[in-house]
CHARMM-style PDB file with segment names, atoms N, HN, CA, C and O in Angstrom:
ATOM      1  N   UNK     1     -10.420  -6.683  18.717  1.00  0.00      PROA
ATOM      2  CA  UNK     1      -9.265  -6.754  17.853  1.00  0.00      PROA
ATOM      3  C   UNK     1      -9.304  -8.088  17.111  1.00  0.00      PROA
ATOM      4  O   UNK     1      -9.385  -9.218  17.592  1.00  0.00      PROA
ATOM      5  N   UNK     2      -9.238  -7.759  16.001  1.00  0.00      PROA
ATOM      6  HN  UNK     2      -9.172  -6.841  15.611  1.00  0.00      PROA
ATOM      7  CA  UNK     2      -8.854  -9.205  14.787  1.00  0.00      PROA
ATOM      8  C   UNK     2      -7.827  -9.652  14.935  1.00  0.00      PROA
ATOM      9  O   UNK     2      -6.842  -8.976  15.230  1.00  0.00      PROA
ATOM     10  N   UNK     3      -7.817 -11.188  14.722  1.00  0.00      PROA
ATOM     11  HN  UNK     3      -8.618 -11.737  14.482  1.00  0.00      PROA
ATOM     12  CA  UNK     3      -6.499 -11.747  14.817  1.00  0.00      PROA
ATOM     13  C   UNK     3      -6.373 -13.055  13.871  1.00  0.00      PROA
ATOM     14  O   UNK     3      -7.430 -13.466  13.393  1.00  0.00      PROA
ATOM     15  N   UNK     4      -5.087 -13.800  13.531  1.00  0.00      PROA
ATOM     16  HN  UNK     4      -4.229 -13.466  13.919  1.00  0.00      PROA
ATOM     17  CA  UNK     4      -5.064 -14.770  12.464  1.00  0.00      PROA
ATOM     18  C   UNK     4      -4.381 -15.242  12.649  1.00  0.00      PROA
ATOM     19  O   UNK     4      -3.567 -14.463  13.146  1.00  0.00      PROA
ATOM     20  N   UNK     5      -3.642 -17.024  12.589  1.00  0.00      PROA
ATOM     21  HN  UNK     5      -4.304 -17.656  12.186  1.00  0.00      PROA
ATOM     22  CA  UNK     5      -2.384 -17.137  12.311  1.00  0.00      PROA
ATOM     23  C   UNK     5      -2.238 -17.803  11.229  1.00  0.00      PROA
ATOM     24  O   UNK     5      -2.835 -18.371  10.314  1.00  0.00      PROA
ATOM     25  N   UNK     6      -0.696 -17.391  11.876  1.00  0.00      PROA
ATOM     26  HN  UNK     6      -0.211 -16.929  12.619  1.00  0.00      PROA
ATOM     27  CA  UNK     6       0.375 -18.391  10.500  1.00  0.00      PROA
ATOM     28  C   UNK     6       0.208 -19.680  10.302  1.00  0.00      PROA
ATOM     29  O   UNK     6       0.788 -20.453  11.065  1.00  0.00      PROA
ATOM     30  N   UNK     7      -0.479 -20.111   9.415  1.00  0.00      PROA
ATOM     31  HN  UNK     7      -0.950 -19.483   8.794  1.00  0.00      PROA
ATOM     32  CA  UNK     7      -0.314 -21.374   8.856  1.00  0.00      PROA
ATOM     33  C   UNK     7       1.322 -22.233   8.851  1.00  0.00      PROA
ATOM     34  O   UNK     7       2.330 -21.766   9.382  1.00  0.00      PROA
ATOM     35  N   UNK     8       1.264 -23.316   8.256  1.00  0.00      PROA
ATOM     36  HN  UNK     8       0.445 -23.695   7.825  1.00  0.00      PROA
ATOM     37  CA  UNK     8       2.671 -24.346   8.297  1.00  0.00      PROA
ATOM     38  C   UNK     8       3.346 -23.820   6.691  1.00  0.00      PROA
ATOM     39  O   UNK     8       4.496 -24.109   6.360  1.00  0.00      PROA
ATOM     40  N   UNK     9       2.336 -22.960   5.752  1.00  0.00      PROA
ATOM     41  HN  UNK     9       1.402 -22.725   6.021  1.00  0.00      PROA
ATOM     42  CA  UNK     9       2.710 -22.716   4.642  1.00  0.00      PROA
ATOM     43  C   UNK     9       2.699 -20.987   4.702  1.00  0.00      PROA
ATOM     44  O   UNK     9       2.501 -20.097   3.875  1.00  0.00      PROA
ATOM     45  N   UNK    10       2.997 -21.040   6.020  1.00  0.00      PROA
ATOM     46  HN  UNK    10       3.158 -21.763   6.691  1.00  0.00      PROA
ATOM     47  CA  UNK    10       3.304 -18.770   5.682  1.00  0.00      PROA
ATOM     48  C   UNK    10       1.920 -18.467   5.110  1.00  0.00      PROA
ATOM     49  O   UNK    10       2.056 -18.287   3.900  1.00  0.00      PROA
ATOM     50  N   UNK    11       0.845 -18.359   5.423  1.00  0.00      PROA
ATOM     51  HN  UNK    11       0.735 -18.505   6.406  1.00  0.00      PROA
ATOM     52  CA  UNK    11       0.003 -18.255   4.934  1.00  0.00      PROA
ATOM     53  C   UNK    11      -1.002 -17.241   6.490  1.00  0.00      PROA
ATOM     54  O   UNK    11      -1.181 -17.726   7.607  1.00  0.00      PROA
ATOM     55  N   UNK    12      -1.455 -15.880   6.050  1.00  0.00      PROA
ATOM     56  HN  UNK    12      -1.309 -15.486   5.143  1.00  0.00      PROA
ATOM     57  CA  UNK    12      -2.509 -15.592   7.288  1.00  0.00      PROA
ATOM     58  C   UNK    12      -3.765 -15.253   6.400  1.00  0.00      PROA
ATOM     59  O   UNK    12      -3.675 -14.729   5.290  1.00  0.00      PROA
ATOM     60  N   UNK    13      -4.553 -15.491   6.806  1.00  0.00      PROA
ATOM     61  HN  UNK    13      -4.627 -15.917   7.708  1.00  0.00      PROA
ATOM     62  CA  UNK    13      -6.148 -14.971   6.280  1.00  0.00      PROA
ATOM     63  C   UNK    13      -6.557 -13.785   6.936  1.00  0.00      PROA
ATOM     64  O   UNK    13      -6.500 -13.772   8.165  1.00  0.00      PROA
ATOM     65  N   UNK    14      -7.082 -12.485   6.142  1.00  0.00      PROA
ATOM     66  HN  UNK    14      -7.129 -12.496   5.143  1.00  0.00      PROA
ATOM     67  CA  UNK    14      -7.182 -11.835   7.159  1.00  0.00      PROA
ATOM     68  C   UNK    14      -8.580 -11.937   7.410  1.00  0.00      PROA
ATOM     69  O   UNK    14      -9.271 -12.679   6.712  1.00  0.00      PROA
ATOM     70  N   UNK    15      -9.163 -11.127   8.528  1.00  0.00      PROA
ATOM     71  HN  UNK    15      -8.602 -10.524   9.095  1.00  0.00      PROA
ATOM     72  CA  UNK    15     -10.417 -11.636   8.934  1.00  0.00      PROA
ATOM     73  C   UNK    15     -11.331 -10.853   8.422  1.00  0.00      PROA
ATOM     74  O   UNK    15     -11.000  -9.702   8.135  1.00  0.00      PROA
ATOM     75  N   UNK    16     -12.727 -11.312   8.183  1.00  0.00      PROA
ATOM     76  HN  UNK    16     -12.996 -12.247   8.416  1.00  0.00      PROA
ATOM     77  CA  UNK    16     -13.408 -11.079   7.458  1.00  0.00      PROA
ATOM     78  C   UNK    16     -13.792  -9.179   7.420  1.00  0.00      PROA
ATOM     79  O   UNK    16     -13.886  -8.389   6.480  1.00  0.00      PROA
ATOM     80  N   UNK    17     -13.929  -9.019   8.887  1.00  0.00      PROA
ATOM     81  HN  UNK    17     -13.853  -9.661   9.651  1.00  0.00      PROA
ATOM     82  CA  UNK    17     -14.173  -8.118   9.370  1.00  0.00      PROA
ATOM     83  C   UNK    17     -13.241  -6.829   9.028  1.00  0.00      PROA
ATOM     84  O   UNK    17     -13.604  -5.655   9.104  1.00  0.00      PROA
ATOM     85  N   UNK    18     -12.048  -7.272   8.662  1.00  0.00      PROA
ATOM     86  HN  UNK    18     -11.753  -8.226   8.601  1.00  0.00      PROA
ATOM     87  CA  UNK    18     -10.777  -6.361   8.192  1.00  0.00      PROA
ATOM     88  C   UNK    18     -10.628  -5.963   6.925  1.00  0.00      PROA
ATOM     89  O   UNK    18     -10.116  -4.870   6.682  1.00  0.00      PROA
ATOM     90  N   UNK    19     -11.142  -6.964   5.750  1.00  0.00      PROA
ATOM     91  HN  UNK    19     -11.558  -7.851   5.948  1.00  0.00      PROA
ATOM     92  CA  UNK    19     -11.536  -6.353   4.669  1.00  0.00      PROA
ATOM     93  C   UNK    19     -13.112  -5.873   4.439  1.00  0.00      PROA
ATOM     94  O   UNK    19     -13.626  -5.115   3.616  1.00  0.00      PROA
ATOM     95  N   UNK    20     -13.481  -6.414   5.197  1.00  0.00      PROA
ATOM     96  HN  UNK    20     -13.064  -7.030   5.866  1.00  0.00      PROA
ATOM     97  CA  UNK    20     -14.820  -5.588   4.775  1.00  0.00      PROA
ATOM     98  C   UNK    20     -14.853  -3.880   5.322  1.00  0.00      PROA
ATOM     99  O   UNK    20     -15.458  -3.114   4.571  1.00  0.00      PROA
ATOM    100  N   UNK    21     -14.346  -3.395   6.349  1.00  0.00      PROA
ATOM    101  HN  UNK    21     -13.855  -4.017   6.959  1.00  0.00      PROA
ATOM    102  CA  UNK    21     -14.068  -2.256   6.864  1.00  0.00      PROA
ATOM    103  C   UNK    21     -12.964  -1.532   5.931  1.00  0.00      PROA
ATOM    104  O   UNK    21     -13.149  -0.373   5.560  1.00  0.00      PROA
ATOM    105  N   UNK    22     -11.666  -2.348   5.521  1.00  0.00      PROA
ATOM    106  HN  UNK    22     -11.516  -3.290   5.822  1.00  0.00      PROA
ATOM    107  CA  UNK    22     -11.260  -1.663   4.449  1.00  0.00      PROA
ATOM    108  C   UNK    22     -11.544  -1.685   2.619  1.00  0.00      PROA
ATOM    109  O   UNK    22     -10.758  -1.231   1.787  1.00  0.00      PROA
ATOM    110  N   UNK    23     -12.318  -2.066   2.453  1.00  0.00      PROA
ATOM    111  HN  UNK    23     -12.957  -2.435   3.129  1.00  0.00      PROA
ATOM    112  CA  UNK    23     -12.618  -2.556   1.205  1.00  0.00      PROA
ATOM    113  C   UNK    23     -11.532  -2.715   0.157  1.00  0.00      PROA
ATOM    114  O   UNK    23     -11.120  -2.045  -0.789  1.00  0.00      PROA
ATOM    115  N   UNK    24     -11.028  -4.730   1.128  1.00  0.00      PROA
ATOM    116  HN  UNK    24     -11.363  -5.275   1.897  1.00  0.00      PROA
ATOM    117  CA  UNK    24     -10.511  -5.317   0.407  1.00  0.00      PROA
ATOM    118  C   UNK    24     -11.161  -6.499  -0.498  1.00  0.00      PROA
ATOM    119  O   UNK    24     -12.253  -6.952  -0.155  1.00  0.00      PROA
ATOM    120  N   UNK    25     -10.444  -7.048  -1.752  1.00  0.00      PROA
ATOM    121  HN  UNK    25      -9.557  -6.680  -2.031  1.00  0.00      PROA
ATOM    122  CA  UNK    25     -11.147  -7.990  -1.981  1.00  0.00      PROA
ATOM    123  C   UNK    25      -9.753  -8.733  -2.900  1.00  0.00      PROA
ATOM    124  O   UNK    25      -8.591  -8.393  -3.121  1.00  0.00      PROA
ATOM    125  N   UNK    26     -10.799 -10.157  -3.339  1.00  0.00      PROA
ATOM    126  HN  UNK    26     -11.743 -10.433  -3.161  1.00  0.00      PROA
ATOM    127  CA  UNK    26      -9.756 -11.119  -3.278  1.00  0.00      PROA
ATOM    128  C   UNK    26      -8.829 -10.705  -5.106  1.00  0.00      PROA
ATOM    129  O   UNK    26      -9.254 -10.088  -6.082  1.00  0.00      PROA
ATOM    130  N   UNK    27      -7.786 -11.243  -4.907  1.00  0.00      PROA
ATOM    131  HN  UNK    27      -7.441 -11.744  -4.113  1.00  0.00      PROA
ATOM    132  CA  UNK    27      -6.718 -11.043  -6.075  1.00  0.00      PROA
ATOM    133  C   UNK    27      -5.903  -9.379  -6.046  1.00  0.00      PROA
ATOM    134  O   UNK    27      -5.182  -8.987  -6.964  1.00  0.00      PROA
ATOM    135  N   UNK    28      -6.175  -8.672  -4.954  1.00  0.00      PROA
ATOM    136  HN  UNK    28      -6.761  -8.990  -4.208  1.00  0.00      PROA
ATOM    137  CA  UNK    28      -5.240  -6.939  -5.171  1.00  0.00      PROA
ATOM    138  C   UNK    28      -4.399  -7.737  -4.258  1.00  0.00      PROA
ATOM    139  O   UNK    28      -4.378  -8.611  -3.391  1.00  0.00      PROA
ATOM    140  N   UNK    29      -3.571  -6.731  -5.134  1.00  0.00      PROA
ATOM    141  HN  UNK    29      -3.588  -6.021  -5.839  1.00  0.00      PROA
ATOM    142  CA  UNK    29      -1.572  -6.749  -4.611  1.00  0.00      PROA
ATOM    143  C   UNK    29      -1.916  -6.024  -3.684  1.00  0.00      PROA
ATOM    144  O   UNK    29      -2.816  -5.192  -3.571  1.00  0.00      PROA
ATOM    145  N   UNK    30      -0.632  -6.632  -2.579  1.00  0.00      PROA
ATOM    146  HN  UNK    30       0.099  -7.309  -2.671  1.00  0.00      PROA
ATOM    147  CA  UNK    30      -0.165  -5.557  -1.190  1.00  0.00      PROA
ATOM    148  C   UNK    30       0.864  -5.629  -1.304  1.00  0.00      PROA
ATOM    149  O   UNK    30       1.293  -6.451  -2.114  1.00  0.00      PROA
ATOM    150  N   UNK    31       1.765  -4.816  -0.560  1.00  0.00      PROA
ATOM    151  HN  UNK    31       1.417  -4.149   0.098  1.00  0.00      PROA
ATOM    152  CA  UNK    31       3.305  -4.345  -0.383  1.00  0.00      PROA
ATOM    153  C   UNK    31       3.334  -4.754   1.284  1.00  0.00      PROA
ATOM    154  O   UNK    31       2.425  -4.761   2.114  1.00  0.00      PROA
ATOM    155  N   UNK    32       4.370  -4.994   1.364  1.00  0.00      PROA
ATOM    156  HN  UNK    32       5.109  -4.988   0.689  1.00  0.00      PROA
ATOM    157  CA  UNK    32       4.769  -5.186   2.830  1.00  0.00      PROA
ATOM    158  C   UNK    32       5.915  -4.418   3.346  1.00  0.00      PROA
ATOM    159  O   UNK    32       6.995  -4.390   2.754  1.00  0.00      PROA
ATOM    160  N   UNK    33       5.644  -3.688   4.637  1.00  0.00      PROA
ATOM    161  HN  UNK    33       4.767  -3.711   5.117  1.00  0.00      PROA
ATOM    162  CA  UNK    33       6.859  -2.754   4.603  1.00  0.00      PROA
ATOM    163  C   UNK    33       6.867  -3.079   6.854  1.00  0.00      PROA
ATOM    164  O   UNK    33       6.231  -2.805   7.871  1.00  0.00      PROA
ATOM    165  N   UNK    34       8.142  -3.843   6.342  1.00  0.00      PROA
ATOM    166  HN  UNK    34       8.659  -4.066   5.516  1.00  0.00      PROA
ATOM    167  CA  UNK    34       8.719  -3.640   7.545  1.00  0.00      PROA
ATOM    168  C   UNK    34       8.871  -2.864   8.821  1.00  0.00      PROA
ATOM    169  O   UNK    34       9.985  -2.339   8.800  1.00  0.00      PROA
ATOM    170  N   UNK    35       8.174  -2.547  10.005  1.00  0.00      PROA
ATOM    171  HN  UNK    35       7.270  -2.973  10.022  1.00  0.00      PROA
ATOM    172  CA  UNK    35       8.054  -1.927  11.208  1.00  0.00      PROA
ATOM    173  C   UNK    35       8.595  -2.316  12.106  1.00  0.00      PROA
ATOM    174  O   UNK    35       8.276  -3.497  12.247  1.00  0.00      PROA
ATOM    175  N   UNK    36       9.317  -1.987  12.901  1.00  0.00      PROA
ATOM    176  HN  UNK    36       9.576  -1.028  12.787  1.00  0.00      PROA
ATOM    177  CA  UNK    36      10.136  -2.587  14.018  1.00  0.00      PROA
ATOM    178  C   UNK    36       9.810  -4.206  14.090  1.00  0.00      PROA
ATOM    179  O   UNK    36      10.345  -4.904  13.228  1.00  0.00      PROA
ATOM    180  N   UNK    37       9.108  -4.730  14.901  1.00  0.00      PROA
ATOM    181  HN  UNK    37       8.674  -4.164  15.601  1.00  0.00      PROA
ATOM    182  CA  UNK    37       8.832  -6.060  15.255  1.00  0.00      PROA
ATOM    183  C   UNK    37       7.506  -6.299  14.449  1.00  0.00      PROA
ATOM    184  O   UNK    37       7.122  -7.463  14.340  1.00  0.00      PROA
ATOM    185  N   UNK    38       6.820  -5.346  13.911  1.00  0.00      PROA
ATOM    186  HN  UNK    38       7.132  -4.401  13.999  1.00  0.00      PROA
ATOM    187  CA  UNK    38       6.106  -5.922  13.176  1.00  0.00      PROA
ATOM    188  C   UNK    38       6.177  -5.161  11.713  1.00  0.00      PROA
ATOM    189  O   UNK    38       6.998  -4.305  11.384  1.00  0.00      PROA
ATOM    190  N   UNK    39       4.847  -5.828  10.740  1.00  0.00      PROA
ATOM    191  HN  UNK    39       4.180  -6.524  11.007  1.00  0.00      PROA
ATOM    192  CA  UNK    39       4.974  -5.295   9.631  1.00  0.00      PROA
ATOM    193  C   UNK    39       3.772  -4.314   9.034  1.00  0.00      PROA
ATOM    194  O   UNK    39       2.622  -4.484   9.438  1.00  0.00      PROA
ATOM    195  N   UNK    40       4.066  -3.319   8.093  1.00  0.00      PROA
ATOM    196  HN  UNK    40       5.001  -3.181   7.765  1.00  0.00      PROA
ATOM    197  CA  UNK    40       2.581  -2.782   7.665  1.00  0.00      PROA
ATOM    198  C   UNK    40       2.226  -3.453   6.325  1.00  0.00      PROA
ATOM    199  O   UNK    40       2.955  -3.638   5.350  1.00  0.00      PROA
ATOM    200  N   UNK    41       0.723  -3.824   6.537  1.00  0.00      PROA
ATOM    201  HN  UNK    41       0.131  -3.674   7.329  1.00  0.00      PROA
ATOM    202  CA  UNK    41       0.518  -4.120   5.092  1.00  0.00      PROA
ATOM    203  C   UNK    41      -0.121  -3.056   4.514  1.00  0.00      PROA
ATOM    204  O   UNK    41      -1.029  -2.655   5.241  1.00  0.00      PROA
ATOM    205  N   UNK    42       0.001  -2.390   3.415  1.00  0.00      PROA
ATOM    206  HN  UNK    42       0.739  -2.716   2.824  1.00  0.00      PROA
ATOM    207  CA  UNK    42      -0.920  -1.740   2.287  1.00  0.00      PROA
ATOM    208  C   UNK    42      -1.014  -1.816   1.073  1.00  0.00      PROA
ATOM    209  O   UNK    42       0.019  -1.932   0.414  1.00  0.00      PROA
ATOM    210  N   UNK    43      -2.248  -1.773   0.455  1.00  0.00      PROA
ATOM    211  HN  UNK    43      -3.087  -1.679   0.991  1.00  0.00      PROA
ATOM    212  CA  UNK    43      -2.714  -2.358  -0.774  1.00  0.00      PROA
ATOM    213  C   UNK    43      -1.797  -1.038  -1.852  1.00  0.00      PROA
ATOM    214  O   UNK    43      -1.455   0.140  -1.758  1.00  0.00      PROA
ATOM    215  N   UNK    44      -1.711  -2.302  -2.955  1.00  0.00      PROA
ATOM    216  HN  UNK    44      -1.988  -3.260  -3.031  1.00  0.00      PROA
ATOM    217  CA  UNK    44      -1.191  -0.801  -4.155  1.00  0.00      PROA
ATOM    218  C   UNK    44      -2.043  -0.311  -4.890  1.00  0.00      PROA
ATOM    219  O   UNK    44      -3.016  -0.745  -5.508  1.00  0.00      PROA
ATOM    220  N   UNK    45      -1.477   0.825  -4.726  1.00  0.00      PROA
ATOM    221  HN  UNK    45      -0.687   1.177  -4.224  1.00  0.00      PROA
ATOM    222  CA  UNK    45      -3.136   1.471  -5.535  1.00  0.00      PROA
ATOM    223  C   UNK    45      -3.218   0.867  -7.269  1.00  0.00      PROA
ATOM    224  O   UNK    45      -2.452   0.070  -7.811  1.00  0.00      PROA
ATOM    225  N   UNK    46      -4.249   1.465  -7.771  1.00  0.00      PROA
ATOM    226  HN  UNK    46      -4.872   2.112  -7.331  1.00  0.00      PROA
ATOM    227  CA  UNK    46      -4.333   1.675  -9.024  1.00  0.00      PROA
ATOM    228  C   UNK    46      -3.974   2.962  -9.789  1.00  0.00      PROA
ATOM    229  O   UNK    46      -4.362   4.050  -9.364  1.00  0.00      PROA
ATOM    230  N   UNK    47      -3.163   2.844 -11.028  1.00  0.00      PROA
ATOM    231  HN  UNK    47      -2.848   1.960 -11.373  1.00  0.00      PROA
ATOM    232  CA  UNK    47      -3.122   4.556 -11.407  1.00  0.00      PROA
ATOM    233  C   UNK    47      -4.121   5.094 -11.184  1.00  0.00      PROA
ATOM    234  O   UNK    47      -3.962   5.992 -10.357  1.00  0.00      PROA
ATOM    235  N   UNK    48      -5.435   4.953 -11.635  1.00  0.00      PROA
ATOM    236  HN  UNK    48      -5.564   4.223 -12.307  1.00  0.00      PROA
ATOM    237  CA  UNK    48      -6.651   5.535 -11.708  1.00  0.00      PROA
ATOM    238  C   UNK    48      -6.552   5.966 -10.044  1.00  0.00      PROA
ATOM    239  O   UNK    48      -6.076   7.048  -9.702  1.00  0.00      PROA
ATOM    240  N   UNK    49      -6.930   5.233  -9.335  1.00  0.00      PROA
ATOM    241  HN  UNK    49      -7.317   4.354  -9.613  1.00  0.00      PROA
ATOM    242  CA  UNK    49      -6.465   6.036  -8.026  1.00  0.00      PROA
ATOM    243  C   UNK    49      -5.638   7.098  -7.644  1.00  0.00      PROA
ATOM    244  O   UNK    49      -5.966   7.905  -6.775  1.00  0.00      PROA
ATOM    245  N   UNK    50      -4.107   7.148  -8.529  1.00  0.00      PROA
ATOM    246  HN  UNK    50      -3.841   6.492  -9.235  1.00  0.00      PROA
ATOM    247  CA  UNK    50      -3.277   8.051  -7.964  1.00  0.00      PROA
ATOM    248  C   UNK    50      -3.312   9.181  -8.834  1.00  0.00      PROA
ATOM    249  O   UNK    50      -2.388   9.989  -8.734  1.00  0.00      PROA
ATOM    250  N   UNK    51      -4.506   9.441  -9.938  1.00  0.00      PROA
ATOM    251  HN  UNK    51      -5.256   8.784 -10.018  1.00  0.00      PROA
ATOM    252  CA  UNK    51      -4.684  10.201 -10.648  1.00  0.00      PROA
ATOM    253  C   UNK    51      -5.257  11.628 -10.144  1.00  0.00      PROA
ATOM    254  O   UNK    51      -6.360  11.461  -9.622  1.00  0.00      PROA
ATOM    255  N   UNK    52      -4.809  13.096 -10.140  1.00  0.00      PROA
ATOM    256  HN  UNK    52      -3.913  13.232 -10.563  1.00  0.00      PROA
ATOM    257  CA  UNK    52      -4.987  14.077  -8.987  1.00  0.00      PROA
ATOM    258  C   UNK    52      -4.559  13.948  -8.009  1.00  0.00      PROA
ATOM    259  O   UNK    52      -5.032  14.733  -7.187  1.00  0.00      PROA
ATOM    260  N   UNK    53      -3.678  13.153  -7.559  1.00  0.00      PROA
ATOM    261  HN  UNK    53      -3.293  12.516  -8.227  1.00  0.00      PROA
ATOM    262  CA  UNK    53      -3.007  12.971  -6.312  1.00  0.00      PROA
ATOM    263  C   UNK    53      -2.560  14.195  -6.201  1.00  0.00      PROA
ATOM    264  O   UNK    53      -3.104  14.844  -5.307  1.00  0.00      PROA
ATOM    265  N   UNK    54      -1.268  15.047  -7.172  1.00  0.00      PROA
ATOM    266  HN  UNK    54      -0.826  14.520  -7.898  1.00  0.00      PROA
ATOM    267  CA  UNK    54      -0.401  16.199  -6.927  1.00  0.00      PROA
ATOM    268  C   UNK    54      -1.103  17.239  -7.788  1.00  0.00      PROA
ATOM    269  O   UNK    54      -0.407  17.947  -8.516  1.00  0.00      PROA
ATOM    270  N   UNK    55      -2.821  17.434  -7.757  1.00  0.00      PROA
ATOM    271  HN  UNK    55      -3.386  16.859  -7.165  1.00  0.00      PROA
ATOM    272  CA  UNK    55      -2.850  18.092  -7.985  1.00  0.00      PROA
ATOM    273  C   UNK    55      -2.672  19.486  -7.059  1.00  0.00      PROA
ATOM    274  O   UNK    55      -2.790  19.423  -5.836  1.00  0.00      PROA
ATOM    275  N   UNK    56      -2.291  21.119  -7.950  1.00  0.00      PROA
ATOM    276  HN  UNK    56      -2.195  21.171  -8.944  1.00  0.00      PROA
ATOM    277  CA  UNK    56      -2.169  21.889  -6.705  1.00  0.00      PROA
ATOM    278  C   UNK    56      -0.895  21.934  -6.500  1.00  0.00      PROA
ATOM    279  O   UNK    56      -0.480  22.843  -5.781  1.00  0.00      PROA
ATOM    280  N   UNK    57       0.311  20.719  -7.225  1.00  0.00      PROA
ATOM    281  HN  UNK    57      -0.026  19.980  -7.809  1.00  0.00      PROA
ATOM    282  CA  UNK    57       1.308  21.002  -6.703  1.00  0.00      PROA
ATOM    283  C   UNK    57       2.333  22.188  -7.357  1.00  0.00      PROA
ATOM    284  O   UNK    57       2.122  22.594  -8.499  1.00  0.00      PROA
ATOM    285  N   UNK    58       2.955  22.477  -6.909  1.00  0.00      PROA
ATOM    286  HN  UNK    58       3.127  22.146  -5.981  1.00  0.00      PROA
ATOM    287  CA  UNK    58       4.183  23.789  -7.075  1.00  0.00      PROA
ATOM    288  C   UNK    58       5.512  23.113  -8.080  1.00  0.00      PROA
ATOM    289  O   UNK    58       6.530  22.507  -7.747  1.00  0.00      PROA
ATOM    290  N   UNK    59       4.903  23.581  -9.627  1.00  0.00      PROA
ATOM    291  HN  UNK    59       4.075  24.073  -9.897  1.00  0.00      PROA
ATOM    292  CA  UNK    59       5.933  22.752 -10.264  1.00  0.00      PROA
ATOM    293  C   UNK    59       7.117  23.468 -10.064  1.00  0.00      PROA
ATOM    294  O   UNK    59       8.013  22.910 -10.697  1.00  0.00      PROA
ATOM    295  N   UNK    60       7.509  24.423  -9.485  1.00  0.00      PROA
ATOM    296  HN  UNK    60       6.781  24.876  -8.970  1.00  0.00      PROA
ATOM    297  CA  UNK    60       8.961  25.459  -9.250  1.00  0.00      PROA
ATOM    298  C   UNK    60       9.781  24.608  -8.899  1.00  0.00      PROA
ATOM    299  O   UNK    60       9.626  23.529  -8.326  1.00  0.00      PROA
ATOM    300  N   UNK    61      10.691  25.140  -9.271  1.00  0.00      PROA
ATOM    301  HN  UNK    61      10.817  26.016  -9.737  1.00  0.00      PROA
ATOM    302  CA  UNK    61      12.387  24.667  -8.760  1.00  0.00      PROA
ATOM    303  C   UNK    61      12.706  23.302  -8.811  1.00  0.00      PROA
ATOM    304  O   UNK    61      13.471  22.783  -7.997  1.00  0.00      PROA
ATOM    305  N   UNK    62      12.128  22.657  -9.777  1.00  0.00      PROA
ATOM    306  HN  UNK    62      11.506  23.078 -10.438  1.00  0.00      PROA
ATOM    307  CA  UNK    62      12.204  21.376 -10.650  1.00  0.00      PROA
ATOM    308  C   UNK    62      13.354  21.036 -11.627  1.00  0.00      PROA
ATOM    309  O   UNK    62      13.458  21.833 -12.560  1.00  0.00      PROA
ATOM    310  N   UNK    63      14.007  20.280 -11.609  1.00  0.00      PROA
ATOM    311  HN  UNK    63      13.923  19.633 -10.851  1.00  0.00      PROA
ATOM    312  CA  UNK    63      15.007  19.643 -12.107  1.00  0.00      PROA
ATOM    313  C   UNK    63      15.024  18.255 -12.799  1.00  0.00      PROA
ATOM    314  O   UNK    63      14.704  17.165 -12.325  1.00  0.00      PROA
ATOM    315  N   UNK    64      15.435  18.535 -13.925  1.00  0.00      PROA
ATOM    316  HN  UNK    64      15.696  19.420 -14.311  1.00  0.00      PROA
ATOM    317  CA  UNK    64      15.036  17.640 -15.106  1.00  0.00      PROA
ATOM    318  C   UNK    64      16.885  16.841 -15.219  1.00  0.00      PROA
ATOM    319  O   UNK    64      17.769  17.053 -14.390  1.00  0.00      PROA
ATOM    320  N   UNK    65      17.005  16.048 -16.327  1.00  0.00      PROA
ATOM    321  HN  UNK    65      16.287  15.875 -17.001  1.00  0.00      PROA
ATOM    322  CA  UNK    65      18.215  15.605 -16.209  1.00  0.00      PROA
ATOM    323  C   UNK    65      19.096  16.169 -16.876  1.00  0.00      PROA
ATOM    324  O   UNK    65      20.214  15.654 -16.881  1.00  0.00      PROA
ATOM    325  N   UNK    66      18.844  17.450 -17.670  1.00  0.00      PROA
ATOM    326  HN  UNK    66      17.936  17.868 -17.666  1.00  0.00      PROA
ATOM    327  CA  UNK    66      19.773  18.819 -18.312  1.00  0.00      PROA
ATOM    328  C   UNK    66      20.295  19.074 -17.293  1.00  0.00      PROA
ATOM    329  O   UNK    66      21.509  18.916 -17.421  1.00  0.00      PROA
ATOM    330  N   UNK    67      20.031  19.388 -16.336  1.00  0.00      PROA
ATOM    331  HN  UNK    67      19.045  19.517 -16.233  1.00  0.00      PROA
ATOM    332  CA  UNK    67      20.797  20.164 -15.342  1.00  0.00      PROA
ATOM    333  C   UNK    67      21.365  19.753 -14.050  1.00  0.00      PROA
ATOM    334  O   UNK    67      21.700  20.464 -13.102  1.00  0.00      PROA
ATOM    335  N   UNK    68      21.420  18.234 -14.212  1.00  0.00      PROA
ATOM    336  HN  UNK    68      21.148  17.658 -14.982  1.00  0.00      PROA
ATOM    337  CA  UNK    68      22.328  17.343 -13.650  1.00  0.00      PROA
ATOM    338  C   UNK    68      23.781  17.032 -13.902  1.00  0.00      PROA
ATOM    339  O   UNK    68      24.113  16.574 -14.996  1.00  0.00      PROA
ATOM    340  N   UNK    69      24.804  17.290 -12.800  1.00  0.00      PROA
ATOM    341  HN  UNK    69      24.534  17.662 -11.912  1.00  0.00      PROA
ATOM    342  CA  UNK    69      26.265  16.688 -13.233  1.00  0.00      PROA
ATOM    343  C   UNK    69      26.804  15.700 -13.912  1.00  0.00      PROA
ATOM    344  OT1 UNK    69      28.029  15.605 -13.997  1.00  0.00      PROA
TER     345      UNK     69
END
C-alpha cells in the first residue's frame, strides 16, 4: 500500500507508483469528493473522453423546459 503525507503547506504527493498504474500526469484537474473519514480523489475527464458515454441511451420520456411548471 502507497502512502504520503501532509506537508506544513496541505500539500500530499502522490506516489509514484499511483500515477503510473493510473495514468496520471502532472497539471490534470481532480475533484475531491468527501467519504466518511476520508476522501475520494478523481481526475476530470476531458469532453473528448465523455464523448459516447450515453451512447445507446433511451431518449423517451424526456422533458425539456416547455413542459415544466
Amino acid at each position: 500500500m502507497a502512502t504520503a503525507i501532509l506537508s506544513a503547506k496541505f500539500q500530499i504527493s502522490i506516489p509514484k507508483e499511483v500515477r503510473e498504474q493510473q495514468h496520471w500526469s502532472a497539471g490534470q484537474e481532480f475533484v475531491f469528493i468527501p467519504k466518511g473519514k476520508g476522501v475520494l480523489l478523481i481526475p476530470v475527464p476531458d469532453l473528448a473522453d465523455l464523448r459516447g458515454m450515453a451512447k445507446g441511451a433511451d431518449p423517451g420520456n424526456y422533458r425539456d423546459r416547455k413542459d415544466r411548471l
